[in-house]
C-alpha atoms as one frame of an Amber mdcrd trajectory, in Angstrom:
protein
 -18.400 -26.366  17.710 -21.177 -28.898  18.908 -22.561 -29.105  15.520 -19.512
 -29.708  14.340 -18.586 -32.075  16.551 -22.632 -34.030  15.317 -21.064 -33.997
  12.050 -18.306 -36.197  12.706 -20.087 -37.846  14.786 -22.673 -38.757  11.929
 -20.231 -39.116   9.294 -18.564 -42.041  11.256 -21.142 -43.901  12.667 -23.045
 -43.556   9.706 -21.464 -46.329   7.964 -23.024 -48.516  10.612 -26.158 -50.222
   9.563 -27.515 -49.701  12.978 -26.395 -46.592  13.911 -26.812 -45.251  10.873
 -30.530 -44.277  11.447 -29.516 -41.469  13.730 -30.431 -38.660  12.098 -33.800
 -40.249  10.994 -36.611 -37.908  11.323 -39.785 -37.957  13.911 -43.173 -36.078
  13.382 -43.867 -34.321  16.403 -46.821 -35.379  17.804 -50.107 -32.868  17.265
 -48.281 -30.985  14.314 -49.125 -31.839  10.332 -45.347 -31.761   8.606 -46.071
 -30.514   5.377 -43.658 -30.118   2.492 -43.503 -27.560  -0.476 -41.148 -25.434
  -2.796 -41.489 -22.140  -2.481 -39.341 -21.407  -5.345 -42.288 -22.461  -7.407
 -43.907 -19.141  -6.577 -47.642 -17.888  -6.848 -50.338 -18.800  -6.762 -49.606
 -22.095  -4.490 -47.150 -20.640  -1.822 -44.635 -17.917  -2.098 -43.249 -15.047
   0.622 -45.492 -12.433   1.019 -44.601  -9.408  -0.841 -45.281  -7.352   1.923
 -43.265  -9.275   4.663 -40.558 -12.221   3.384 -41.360 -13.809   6.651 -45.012
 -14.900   5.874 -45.678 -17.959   3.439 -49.088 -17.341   1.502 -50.837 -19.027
  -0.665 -54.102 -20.987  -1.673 -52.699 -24.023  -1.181 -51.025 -22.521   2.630
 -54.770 -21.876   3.219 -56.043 -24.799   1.935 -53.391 -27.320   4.090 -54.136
 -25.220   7.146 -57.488 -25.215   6.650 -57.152 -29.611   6.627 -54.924 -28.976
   9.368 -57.878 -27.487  11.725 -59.939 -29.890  10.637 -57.767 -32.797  12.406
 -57.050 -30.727  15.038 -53.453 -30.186  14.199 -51.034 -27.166  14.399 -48.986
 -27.028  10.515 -45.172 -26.513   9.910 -43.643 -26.321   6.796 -40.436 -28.432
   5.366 -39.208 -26.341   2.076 -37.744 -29.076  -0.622 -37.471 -28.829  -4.421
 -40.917 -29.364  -6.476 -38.936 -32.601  -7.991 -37.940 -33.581  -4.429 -41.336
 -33.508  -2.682 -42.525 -37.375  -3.573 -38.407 -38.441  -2.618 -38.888 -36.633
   0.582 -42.111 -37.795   1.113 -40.671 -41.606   1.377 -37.309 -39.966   2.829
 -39.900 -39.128   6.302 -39.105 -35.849   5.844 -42.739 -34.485   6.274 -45.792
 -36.353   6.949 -47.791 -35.234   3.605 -46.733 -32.725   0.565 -48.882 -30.348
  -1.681 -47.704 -28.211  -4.233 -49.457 -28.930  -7.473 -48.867 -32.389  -7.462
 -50.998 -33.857  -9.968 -52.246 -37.378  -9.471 -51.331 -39.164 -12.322 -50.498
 -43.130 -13.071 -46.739 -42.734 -12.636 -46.997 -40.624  -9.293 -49.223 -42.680
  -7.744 -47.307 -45.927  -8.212 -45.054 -44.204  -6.041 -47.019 -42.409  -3.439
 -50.549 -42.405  -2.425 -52.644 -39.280  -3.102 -55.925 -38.030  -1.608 -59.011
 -37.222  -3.453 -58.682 -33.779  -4.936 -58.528 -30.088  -3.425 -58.371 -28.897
  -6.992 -59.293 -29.483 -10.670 -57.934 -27.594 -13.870 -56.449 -27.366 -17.422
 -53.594 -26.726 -19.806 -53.133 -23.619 -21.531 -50.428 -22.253 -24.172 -49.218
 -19.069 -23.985 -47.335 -17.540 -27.028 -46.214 -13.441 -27.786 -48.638 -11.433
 -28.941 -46.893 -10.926 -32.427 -47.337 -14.830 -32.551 -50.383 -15.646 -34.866
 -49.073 -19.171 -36.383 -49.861 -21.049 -32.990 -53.805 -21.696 -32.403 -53.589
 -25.141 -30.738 -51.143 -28.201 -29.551 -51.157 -29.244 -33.220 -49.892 -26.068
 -34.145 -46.675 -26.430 -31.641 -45.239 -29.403 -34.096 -41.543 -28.004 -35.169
 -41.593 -25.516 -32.229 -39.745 -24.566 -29.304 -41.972 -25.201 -26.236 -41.113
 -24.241 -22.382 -42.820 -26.378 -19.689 -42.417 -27.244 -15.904 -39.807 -30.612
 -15.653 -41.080 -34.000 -14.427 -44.768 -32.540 -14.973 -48.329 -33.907 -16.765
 -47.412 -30.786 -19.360 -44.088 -32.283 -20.336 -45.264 -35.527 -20.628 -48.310
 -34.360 -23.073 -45.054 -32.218 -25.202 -43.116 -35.211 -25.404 -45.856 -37.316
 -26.386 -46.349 -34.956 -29.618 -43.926 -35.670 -32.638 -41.391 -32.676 -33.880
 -41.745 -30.822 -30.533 -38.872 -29.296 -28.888 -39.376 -29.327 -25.234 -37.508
 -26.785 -23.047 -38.324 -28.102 -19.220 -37.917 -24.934 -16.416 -37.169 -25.520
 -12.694 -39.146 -22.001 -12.323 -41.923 -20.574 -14.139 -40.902 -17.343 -14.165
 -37.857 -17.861 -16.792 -40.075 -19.936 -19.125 -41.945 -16.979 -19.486 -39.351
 -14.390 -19.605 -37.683 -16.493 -22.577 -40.521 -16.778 -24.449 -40.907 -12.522
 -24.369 -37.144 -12.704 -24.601 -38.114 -14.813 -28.360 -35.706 -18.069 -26.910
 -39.250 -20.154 -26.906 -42.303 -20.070 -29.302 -44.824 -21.245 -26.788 -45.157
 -22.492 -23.224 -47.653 -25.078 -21.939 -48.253 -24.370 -17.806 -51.139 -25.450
 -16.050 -53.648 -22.955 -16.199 -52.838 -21.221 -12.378 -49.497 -20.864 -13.667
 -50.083 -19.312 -16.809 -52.436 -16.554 -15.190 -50.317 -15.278 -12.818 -47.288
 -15.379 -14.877 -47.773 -15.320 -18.466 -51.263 -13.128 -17.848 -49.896  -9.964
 -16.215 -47.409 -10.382 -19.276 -48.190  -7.188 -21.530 -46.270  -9.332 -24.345
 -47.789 -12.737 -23.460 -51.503 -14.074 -24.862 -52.980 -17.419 -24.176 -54.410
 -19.277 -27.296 -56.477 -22.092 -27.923 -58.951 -24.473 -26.114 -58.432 -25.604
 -22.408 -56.151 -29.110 -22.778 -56.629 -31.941 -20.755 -57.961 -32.153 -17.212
 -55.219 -31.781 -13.958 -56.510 -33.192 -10.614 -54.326 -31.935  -7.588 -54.192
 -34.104  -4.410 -52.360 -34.270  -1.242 -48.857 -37.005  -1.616 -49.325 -39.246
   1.479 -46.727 -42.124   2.027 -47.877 -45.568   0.908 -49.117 -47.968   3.905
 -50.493 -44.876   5.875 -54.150 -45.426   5.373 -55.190 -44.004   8.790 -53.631
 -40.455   8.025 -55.099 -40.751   4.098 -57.950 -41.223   5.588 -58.292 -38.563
   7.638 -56.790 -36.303   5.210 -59.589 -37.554   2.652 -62.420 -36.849   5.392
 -61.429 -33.301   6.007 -61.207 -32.487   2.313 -64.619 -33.364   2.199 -66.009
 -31.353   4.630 -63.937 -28.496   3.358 -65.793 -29.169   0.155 -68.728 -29.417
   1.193 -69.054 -26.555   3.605 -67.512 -24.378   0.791 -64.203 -23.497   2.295
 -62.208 -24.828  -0.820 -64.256 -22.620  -2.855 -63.922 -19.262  -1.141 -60.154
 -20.026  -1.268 -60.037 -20.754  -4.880 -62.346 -17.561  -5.840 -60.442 -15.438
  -3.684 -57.320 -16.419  -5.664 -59.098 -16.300  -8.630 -59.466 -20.075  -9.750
 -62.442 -21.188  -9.179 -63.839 -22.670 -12.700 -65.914 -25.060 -14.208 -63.811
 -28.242 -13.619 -63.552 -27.267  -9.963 -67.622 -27.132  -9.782 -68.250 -29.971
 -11.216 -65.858 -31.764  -9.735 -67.385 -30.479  -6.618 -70.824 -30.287  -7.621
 -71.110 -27.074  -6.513 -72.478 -24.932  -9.703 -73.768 -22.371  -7.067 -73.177
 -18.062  -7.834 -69.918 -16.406  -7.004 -69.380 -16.275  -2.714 -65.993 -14.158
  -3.130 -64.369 -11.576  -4.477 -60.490 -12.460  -5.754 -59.572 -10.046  -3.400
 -55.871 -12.275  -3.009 -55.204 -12.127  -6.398 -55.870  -8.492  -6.722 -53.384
  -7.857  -4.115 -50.868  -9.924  -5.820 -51.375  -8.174  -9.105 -51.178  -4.862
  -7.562 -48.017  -5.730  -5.343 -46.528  -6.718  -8.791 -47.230  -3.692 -10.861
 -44.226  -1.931 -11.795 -43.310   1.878 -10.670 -42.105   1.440  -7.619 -40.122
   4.057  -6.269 -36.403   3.853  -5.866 -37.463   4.310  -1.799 -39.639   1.332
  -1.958 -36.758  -0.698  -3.993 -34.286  -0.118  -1.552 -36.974  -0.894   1.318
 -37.517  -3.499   0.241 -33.674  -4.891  -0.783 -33.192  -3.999   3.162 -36.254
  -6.446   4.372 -34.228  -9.189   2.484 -31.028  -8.901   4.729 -33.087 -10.757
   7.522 -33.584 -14.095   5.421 -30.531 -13.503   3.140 -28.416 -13.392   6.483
 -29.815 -16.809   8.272 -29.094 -18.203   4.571 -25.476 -16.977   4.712 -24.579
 -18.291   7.720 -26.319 -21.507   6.835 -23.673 -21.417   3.756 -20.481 -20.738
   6.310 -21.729 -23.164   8.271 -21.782 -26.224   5.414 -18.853 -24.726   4.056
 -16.666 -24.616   7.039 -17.642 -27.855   8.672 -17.156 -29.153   4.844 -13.792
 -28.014   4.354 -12.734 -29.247   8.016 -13.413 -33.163   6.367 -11.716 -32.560
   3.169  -8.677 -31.375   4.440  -8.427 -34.257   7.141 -10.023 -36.734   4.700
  -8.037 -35.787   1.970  -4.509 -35.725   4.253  -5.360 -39.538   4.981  -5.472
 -40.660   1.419  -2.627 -38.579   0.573  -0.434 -40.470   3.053  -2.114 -43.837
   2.512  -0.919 -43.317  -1.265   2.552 -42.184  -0.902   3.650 -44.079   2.052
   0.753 -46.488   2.511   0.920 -50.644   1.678   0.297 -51.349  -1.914  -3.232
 -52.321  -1.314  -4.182 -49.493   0.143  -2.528 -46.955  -1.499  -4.866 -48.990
  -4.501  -7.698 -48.073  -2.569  -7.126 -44.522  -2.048  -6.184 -44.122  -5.916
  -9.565 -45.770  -6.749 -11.201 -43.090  -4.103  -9.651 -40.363  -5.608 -11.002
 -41.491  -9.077 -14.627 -42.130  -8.535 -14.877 -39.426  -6.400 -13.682 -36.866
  -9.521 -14.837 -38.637 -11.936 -18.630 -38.399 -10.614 -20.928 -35.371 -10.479
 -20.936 -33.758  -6.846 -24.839 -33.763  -7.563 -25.439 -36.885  -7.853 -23.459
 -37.724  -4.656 -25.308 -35.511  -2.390 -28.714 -37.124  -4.068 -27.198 -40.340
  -3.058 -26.560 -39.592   0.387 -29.689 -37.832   1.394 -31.807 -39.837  -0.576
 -30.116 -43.514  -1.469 -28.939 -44.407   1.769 -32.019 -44.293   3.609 -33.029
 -47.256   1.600 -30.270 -49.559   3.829 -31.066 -47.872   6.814 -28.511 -45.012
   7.203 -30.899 -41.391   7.541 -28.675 -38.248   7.813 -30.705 -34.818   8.439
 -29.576 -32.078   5.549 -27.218 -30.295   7.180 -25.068 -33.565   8.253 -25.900
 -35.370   4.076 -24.659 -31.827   2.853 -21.698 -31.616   5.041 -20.893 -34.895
   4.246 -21.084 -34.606   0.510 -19.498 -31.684  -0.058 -16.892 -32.815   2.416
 -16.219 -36.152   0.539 -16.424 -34.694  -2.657 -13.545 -32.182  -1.545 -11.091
 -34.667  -0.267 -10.307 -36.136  -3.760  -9.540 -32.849  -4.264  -7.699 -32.269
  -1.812  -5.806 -35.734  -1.589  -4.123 -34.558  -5.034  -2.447 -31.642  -3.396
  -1.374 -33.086  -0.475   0.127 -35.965  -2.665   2.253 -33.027  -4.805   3.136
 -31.640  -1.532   4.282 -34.514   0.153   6.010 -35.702  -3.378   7.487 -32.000
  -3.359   9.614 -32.619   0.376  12.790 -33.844  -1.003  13.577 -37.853   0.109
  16.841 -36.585   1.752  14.076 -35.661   4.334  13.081 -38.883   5.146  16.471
 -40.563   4.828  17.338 -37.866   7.847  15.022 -38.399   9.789  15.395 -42.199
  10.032  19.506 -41.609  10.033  18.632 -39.939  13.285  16.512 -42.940  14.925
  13.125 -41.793  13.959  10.401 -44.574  13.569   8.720 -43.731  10.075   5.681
 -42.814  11.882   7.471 -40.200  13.367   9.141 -39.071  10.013   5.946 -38.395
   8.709   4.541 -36.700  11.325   7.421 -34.352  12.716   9.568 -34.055   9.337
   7.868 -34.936   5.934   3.741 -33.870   6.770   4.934 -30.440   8.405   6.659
 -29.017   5.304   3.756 -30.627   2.699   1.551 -29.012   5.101   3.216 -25.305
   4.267   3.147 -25.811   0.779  -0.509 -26.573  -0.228  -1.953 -24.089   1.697
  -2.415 -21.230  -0.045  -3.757 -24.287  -2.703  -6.106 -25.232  -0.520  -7.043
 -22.010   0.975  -8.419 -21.002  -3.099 -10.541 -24.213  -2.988 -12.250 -23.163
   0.167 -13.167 -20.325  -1.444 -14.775 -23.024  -4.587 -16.498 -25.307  -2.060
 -18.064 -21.778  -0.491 -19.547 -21.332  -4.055 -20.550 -25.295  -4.607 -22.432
 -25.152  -1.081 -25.102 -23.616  -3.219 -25.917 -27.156  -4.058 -27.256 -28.565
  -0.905 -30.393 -26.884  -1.511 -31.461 -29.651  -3.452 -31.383 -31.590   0.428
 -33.704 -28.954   1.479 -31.412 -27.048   3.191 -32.094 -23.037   2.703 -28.387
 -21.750   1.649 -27.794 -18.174  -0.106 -28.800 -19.184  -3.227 -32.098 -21.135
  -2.596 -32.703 -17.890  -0.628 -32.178 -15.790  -3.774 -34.690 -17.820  -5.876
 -37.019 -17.913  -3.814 -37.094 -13.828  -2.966 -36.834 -13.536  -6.859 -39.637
 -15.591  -8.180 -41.923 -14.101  -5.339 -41.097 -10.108  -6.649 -39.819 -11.160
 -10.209 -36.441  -9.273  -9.606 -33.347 -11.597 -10.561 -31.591  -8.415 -11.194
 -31.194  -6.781  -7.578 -31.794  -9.295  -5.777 -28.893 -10.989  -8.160 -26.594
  -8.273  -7.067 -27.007  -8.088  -3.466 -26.528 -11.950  -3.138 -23.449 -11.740
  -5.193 -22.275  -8.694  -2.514 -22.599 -11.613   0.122 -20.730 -14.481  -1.640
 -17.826 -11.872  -2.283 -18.118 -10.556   1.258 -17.743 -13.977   3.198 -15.389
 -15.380   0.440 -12.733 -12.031   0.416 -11.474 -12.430   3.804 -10.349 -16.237
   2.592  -8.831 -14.312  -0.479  -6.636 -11.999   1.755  -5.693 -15.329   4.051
  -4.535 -16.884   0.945  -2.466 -14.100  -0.414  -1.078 -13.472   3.303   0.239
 -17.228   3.110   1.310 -17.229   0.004   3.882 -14.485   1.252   4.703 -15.791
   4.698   5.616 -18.913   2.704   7.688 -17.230   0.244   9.490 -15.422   3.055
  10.143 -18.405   5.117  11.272 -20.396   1.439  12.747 -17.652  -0.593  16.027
 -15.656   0.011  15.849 -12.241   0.841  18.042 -11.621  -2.236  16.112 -13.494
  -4.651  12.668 -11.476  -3.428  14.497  -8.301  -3.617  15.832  -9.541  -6.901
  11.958 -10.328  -8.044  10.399  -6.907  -6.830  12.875  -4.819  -8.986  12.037
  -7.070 -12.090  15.695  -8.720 -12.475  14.252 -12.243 -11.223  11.668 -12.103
 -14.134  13.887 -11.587 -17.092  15.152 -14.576 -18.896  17.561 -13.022 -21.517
């Protein structure tokens, strides 16, 4: 109820230049914020296979490994890989790593350390494939590739290329064995540990380009680049970086001479071993179902995360959406105006691209909402519109008769509305609104582009780590059916209190036996 009551809270004074800011966001002194994606899987960070709890990865070792260097303790911020730099400015995390390559458009927007990490290009195509050799060779092809990344932007520089951008690298490779793509183009840590243990997949042609990852650091904090910069270096130079890198098995010859270290082997790939073997298929159906029941843990913080948004959600729309309702029925001219024009933009504009505006475009004039309260908010604003139509058929639906009544009898219009007309709209629309509940529960899978962990972030990220969209697919369905059916049954249960309370017992009877259905 408390966090419900924050909500509110937030939503109202939110529109308040001043108090708008009070949900910004404060580093906790001693601790390195760091953001990432998870969803973007192995080898940078993913859940261990082992235990869903632990996040692994070189790039977990590598930011930890910084992080002892400046004497800091590490916690992680999960966002969307095409989210990290907006977060990064949004103050959600102090610094973010996760592939990021340092190129001339990223770093007009952010500022980027020297880097932990050099390396390549590389196509992949099916092994049946022998007409692609090199990126000349991909003209008048399909192509997959990662979206907003230094491989889409070499595809789209190249004439009679059809580029097919992926959120996850997983289902660029499963299309192109599925025969939906001709090629891919991944930078080369992708493409070995998704594309390589790929009995269908090959890699072709001559390393492309060269990929420098650094560490994202806000513009205007030189002291914390800085420091960031000076611990790289000694990682590099006492040869941490490198046993991390040949552990996962990607060290190469960029990497050395970036670092200048052309020195023998120091470790055995002992991670990526692990990973390969964790991955092999022939499990038994014992370890399947083990391993489905480790999920419940994560998959049940991200359900009630869901409820949570959807509930507090739903709360605004229906109060929201009452308002305008009333505003445009009975309201002045100009404001029933106003409420028309709500209704408009509001459903005429993608619920997407509100929630990005909220969590992300209103920090720019000094309103800062934390996830849950930007997600709440969206959905809840979205909703009203939605809502605001039915109330306005079920207020439209009392007959006027009522009204006349009520002010025959001395009623103020106020009170009218309140003890005569709103009462009986109220009953109508709620079995209505009781079914779009249920569609908001589904559409709260959306604030995981806010960073918020809901059900279905929670499902990709347990499915890129173990490659099983399948299961996993069917077990978070289970969940979505099992916290939306007991909103089914209140629906249907209104629906026939209302029709009892509305209906004559004769005309029911009449409908049961089939009589009320015939028309000739």
């Amino acid at each position: 109820m408390s966090r419900l009551l924050s909500v509110f809270c937030a939503f109202f004074f939110s529109f308040l230049p001043v108090t708008g800011a009070l949900a910004s966001n404060t580093m906790s002194p001693g601790v390195l914020t760091w953001g990432g994606d998870t969803e973007g899987g192995a080898p940078y960070m993913f859940h261990h296979a082992d235990d869903i709890g632990e996040l692994v990865g070189y790039e977990v070792e590598i930011v930890e490994a910084i992080a002892e260097q400046m004497g800091l303790s590490t916690r992680f911020v999960q966002n969307g890989w095409d989210n990290l730099i907006p977060g990064l400015e949004r103050h959600l995390y102090d610094v973010s790593i996760d592939g990021l390559e340092i190129t001339p458009e990223h770093s007009d927007v952010v500022d980027f350390s020297i880097p932990y990490y050099v390396t390549h290009l590389q196509i992949a195509v099916r092994r049946d494939n022998f007409d692609i050799t090199d990126l000349e060779s991909c003209k008048g092809r399909v192509v997959g590739t990662l979206k907003q990344s230094y491989s889409q932007y070499v595809l789209d520089s190249l004439e009679g290329v059809e580029v097919r951008t992926y959120a996850d690298e997983i289902n660029a490779y499963t299309d192109l064995v599925n025969g939906r793509l001709d090629a891919t183009l991944f930078d080369a840590p992708i493409a070995l540990y998704y594309g390589g243990p790929m009995r269908e997949v090959k890699f072709v042609g001559p390393e492309i380009g060269r990929i420098e990852y650094g560490i994202a650091v806000r513009k205007g904090e030189e002291e914390l680049l800085s420091q960031v910069n000076q611990a790289i270096m000694s990682l590099r130079d006492d040869g941490t970086i490198r046993f991390i890198l040949e552990r996962w098995n990607l060290w190469n010859s960029l990497s050395a001479e970036e670092f200048q270290d052309l020195g023998p082997v120091k470790a055995t790939p002992d991670r990526y071993n692990r990973w390969i073997e964790s991955h092999r298929p022939g499990a038994t159906w014992k370890d399947t179902a083990r391993r489905y029941v480790s999920f419940m843990p994560k998959l049940g913080r991200a359900a009630i995360t869901t409820i949570e948004v959807s509930l507090a959600a739903m709360v605004l729309a229906v109060v929201l959406g009452l308002c305008l309702a009333i505003v445009r029925v009975f309201g002045p001219a100009p404001l029933a105006v106003l409420s028309t024009w709500y209704v408009e933009i509001i459903r005429g504009t993608p619920v997407l691209i509100q929630l990005f505006f909220i969590f992300y475009g209103l920090p720019n004039v000094g309103i800062k909402l934390d996830p849950f309260t930007a997600g709440v908010i969206g959905l809840g604003l979205n909703y009203a519109a939605y809502e605001a139509e039915i109330y306005r058929a079920g207020l439209m639906a009392v007959p006027a008769g009522q009204m006349e009544a009520a002010l025959g009898l001395g009623m103020t219009r106020r009170e009218s509305l309140r003890h005569v007309v709103v009462p009986q709209a109220v009953r109508m629309v709620l079995p209505p609104v009781t079914n779009d509940f249920i569609s908001l529960l589904k559409d709260s899978s959306l604030v995981s582009v806010i960073t918020l962990v809901d059900l279905t972030k929670a499902y990709g990220q347990i499915a890129t780590t173990y490659y099983d969209y399948f299961g996993t697919g069917l077990i978070v369905a289970a969940i979505y059916f099992l916290l939306g059916y007991p909103f089914i049954r209140l629906a249907r249960w209104t629906e026939a209190k209302l029709e009892a309370s509305l209906i004559p017992d004769r005309v029911r009877r009449q409908r049961k036996s089939g009589l009320g259905m015939r028309l000739f």
